[in-house]
N, C-alpha and C positions, 0 to 999 in steps of 0.2 A: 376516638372510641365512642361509638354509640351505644348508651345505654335505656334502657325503656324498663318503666317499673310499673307494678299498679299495687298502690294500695287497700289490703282486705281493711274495710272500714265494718261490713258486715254481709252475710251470706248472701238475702238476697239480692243485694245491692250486685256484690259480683259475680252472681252467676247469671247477669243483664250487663255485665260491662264489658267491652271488646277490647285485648291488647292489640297495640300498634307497634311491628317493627318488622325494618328488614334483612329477614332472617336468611333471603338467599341473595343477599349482596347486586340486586338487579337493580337497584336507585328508586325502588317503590314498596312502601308499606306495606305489608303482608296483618291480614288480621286474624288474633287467636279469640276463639269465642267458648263463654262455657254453655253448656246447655242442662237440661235436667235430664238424668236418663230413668227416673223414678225414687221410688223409695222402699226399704224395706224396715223391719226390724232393726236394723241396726243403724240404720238412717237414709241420710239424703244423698244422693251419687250424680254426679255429671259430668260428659262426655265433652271431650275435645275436636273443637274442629278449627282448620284452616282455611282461608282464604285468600285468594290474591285480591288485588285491589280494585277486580270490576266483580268482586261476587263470587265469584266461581270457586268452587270446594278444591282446592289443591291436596289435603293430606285430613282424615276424619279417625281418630281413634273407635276402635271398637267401643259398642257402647255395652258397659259390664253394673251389674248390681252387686261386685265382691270386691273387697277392701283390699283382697290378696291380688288384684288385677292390677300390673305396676305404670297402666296409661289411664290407670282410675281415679277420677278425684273426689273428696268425700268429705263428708261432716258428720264422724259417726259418733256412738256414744265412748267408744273410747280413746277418740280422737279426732281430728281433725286435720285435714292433707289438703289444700287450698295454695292455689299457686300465689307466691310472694312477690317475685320479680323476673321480668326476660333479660338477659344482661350476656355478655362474652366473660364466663362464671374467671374462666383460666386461659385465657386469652390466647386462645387456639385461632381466632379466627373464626369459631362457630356459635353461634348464640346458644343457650340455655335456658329453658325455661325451669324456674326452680320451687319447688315447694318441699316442706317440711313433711316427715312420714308423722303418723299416729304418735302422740303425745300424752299419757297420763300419769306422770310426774315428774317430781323433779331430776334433769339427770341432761347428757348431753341431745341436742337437738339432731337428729341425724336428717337430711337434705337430699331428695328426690332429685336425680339432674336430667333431664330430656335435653338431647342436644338432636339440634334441627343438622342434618348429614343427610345427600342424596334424596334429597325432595320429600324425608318425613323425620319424625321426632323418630330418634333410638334414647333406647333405656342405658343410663350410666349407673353405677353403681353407688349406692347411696353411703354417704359418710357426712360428719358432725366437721363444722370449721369450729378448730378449738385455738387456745390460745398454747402458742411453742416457748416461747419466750421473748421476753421485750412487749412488744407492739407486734410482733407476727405473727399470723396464723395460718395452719396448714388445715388441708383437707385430710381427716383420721376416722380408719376404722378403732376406737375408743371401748375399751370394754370396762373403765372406769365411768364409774356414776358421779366423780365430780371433777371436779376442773374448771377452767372458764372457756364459754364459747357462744358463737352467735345462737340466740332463740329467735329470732327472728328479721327480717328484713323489712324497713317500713317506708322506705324512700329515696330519693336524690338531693343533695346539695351542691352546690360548685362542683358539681360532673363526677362528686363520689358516691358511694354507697352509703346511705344513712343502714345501721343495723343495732336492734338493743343486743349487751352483750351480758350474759348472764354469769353470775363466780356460787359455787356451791361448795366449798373446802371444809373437811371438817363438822358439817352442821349448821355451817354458816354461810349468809343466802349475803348476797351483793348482784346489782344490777346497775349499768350504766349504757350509756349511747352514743357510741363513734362514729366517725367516718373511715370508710373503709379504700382503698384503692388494690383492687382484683390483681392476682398475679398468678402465675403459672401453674400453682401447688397449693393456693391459698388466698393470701390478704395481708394487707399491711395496715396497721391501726396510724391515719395522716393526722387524726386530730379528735379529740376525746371533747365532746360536746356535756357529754354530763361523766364525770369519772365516776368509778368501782366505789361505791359504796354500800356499808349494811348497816346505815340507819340515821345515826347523828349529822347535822349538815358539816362539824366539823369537827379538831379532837376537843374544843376547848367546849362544846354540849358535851361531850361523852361523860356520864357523870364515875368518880373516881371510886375507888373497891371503896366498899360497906357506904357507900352513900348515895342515898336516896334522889332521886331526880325530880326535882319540884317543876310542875306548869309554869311558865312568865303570865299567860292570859286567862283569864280569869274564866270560868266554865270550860276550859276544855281540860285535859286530862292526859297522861301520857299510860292511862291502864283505863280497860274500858269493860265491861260485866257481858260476861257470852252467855255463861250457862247451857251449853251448849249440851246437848247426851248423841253421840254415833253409836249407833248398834249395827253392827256386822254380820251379816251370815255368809254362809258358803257355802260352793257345791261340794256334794261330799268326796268329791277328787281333787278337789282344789284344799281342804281340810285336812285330806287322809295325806298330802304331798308335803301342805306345811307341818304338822304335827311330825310326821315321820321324820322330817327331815329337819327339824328346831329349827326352820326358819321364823325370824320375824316379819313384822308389817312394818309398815311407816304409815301415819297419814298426815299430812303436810295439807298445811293452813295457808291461805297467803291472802291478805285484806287490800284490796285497792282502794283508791281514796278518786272519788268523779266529782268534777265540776257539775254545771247546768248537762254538756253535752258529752262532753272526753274525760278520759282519765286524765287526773291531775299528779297523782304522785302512785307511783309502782311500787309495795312490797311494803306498803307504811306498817304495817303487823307481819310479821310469820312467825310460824310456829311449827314443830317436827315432834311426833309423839311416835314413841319405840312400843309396839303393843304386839299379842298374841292371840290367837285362837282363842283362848279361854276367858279374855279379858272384852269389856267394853270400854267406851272412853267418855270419861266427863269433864269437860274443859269450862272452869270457872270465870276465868280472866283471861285479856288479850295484854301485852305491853306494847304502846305504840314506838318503834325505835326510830322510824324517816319525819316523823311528824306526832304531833301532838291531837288525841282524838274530838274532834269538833262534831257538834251536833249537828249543825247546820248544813254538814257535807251528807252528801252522799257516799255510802262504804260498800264494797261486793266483797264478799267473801268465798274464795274458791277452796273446794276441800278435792284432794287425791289420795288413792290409799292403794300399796304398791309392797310389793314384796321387798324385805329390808336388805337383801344382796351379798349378805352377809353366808350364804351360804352355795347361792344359785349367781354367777356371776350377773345373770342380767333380772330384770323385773317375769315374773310368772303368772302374772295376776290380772285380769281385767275385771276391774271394779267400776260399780255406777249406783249413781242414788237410785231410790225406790221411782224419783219422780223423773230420773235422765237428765236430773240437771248434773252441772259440773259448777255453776257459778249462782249465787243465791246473793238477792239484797239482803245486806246485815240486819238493819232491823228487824226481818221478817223473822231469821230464825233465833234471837235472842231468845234465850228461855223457852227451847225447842227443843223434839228430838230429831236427829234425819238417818233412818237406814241407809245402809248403803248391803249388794248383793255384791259378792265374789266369787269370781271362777277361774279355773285357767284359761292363759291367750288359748283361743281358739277352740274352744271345749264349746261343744252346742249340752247349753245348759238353760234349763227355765224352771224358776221354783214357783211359777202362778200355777195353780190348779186349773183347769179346765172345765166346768159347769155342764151338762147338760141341758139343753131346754126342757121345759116340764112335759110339752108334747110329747119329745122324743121316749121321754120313762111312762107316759101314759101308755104310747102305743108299742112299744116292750111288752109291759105287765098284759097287755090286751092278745098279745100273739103267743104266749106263753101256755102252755095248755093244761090245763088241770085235773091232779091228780084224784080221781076218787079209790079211794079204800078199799078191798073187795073183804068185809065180813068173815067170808068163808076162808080168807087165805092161807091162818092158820091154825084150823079149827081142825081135830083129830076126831074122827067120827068113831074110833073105838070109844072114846070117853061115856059114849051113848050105853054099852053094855057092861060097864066098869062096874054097879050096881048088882 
């Protein structure tokens, strides 16, 4: 089994980097390439092309500026669809090229599949590999928001699939990182590299009901001062939907812990707040559960805010900060506020006003024509002999 993977280390890095495989079984490397096909409002977009191995364009996706385009790759503001790995997904014999659809919260990963068939990529139907039971996993159309299942895909070890695997049950968040080996329907978990957990490194950290969990090292902290304030607005269809319909919100916190260059630890904070239309949110404190808060680290702090499902089975919402960030250095918004705007998926919606230039209202008022008065207009000329 040959498999070929490329690691997203970062956007423009891979949309300069060329995959290597071959994908029609001839004994020679076939190369997939990304390109830029522009940008708009809603972000960065790039087009797929194939090559054989003297250059020559074998198979070129149309090149599209719409997220809803399913051979479109993208970095938008509410998400991000970047291909993870080319690999024989379900070992048909046909390679796949695989990337995750749009992501902006927590809930299962759902997986774009292109499988290379008759000399170009065709579109598979996108589904979430979740976990079935034991160690296996199937390929599911999932209309639960939690469970456990691959988020994402990030390498090769001894000829299997490296993937982090995400657990959401409950309101309670666990992440860990397997090896996978591909199977007809799904995946089989060969060997669990970091296992399932939500915080403590074992049960004897987990501190016991009504007690307190003291730091071992001196300056760091397992509770850390946010002060954070979100203020929310919304479009007034995205408002009049949730209100009518008592749906909630969620916004879901999750603090990553960086070394000098990489992420060091995944999930070392999170946090899930149940809020409403009428309410803002002020978050005082974080509690660190995978580690203990160090100053000397580096922290990013990702915020998502997503309809609570509790009424609408799926998410209804596209939310983004004021500034299109989704990931913010911690110390920067301590003792901050960050707006975020909401709307419904797919609603063309914009709450910036639109300015004039001063020209434009100059030369308006300049072609406008002005009114004079006519004295006589309603002057009754009997009045003259009233006398």
């Amino acid at each position: 089994m040959r498999i070929f993977f490329i690691l997203l280390l970062s956007l423009p890095l891979f949309a300069k980097t060329i995959l290597y495989g071959d994908i029609d079984h001839d004994g020679r490397d076939e190369s997939m390439e990304l390109i830029s096909s522009g940008q708009t409002d809603m972000g960065s977009f790039y087009q797929l092309i194939v090559k054989d191995d003297n250059g020559r364009v074998l198979w070129r996706a149309r090149k599209s500026l719409n997220t809803n385009n399913r051979y479109s790759f993208f970095e938008a503001h509410h998400g991000i669809s970047m291909p993870e790995i080319l690999v024989d997904i379900d070992q048909d014999g046909y390679m796949e090229l695989i990337a995750p659809e749009p992501q902006s919260d927590v809930s299962p990963t759902y997986y774009r599949k292109l499988k290379w068939i008759a000399k170009r990529f065709r579109i598979m139907p996108s589904q979430a590999l979740m976990m079935e039971r034991g160690n296996v996993l199937r390929w599911k159309n999932s209309k639960d928001y939690e469970g456990v299942w691959v988020s994402s895909f990030v390498g090769m070890q001894r000829g299997l699939i490296k993937a982090n695997i995400t657990s959401y049950i409950k309101g309670e968040y666990k992440s860990g990182v397997a090896l996978l080996e591909p199977t007809r329907n799904g995946a089989r978990v060969v060997e669990w590299i970091k296992a399932l957990r939500s915080g403590y490194d074992n049960q004897d950290n987990r501190p016991k009901e009504n007690e307190s969990y003291t730091p071992k090292d001196e300056g760091m902290s397992n509770q850390v001062d946010l002060n954070l304030k979100l203020l929310v607005t919304y479009s007034p269809k995205a408002k009049a939907k949730l209100e009518s319909s008592g749906e909630k919100l969620i916004a879901s916190l999750i603090l990553d812990q960086y070394g000098a260059k990489y992420m060091e630890v995944e999930g070392v904070a999170t946090r899930d707040i149940t809020f409403d239309t009428q309410h803002d949110i002020y978050l005082k404190k974080l509690t660190f559960k995978q580690a203990q808060y160090d100053p000397s680290k580096r922290y990013k702090l990702t915020v998502s805010i997503f309809s609570a499902r509790k009424v609408f089975d799926a998410n209804i919402l596209e939310c983004h900060s004021k500034t299109m960030q989704a990931d913010f250095e911690f110390q920067s918004i301590q003792n901050s506020t960050l707006e975020y705007r909401c709307k419904l998926i797919g609603e063309e919606y914009s709450s910036t006003i639109k300015s004039e230039p001063i020209n434009s209202k100059l030369k308006e008022k300049s072609n406008q024509k002005v009114k004079i008065q006519d004295p006589l207009k309603d002057f009754d000329i009997n009045t003259l002999f009233d006398r």
